[in-house]
N, C-alpha and C positions, 0 to 999 in steps of 0.2 A: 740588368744585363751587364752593364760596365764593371758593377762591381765583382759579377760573378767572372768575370774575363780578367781584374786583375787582382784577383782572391788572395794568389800565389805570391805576390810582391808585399802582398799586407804587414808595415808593420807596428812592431807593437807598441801600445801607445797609452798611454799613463795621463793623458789632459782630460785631466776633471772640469777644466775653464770651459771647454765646447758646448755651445746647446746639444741638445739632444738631437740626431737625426739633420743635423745643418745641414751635413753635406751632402746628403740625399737631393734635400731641397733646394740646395744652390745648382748642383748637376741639373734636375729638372730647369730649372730657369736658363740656365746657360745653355742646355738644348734648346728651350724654345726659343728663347733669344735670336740663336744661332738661326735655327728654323727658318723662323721668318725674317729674318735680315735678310736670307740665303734666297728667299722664297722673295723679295724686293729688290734685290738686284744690289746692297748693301752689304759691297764685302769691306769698306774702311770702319765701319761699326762693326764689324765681327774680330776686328784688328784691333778696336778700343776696349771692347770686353776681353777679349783676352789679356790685353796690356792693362789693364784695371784689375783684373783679377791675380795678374802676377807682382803688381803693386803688393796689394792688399796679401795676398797669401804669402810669398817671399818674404815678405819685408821682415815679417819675426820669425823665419829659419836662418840661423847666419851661424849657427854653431854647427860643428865639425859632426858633432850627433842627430843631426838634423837630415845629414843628408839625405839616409833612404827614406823618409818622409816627402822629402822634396821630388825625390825621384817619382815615390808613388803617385806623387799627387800630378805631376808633369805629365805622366803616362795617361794616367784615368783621364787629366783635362784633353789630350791631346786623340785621344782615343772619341772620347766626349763629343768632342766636336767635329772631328773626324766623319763619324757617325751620323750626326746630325745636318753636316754641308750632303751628305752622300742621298740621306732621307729626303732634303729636300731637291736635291737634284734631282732623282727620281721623279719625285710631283711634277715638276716643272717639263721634264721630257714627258712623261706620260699623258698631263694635258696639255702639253703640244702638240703632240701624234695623236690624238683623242680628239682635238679641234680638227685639224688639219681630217683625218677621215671624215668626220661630219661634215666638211666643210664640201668634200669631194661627193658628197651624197646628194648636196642641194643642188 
């Protein structure tokens, strides 16, 4: 879904050094990550992963051609996780209000 939402920004990209599909992989983990941090009450760990990931990812875009890469990837993370606080906010009201009715029933 994230990727098809920032389809339009994609750009093109010539690194034969990447695994295959990484970044798929990494987005899945940094959603869930995010998820359950969000879902623990653990928003200064949702602060370290991002700040570990903009270590790690930044740290080799520094040339002037880098930029829209950098861009992309800033949007998709921010979007990412974006995404991910909202999904679990949802859970978290919903079995709130979910208890609380059962709770008015006993």
């Amino acid at each position: 879904m994230i990727k098809n939402l920032i389809s339009k920004w994609t750009p093109e990209s010539n690194d034969l050094d990447s695994l295959e599909n990484a970044g798929e992989y990494i987005g899945m983990m940094e959603r869930l990550f995010v998820f359950g941090f969000t879902i623990v009450g653990q928003w200064s760990a949702i602060g370290f992963v991002l700040g570990a990931k903009s270590i790690f990812r930044f740290g080799n875009m520094r040339g002037k051609d880098d930029r829209k890469m950098t861009e992309y990837v800033l949007i998709g993370t921010l979007l990412s996780f974006g995404l991910a606080m909202l999904s679990s906010l949802t859970q978290i009201i919903d079995t709130f209000l979910t208890n609380k009715f059962f709770a008015t029933l006993c």
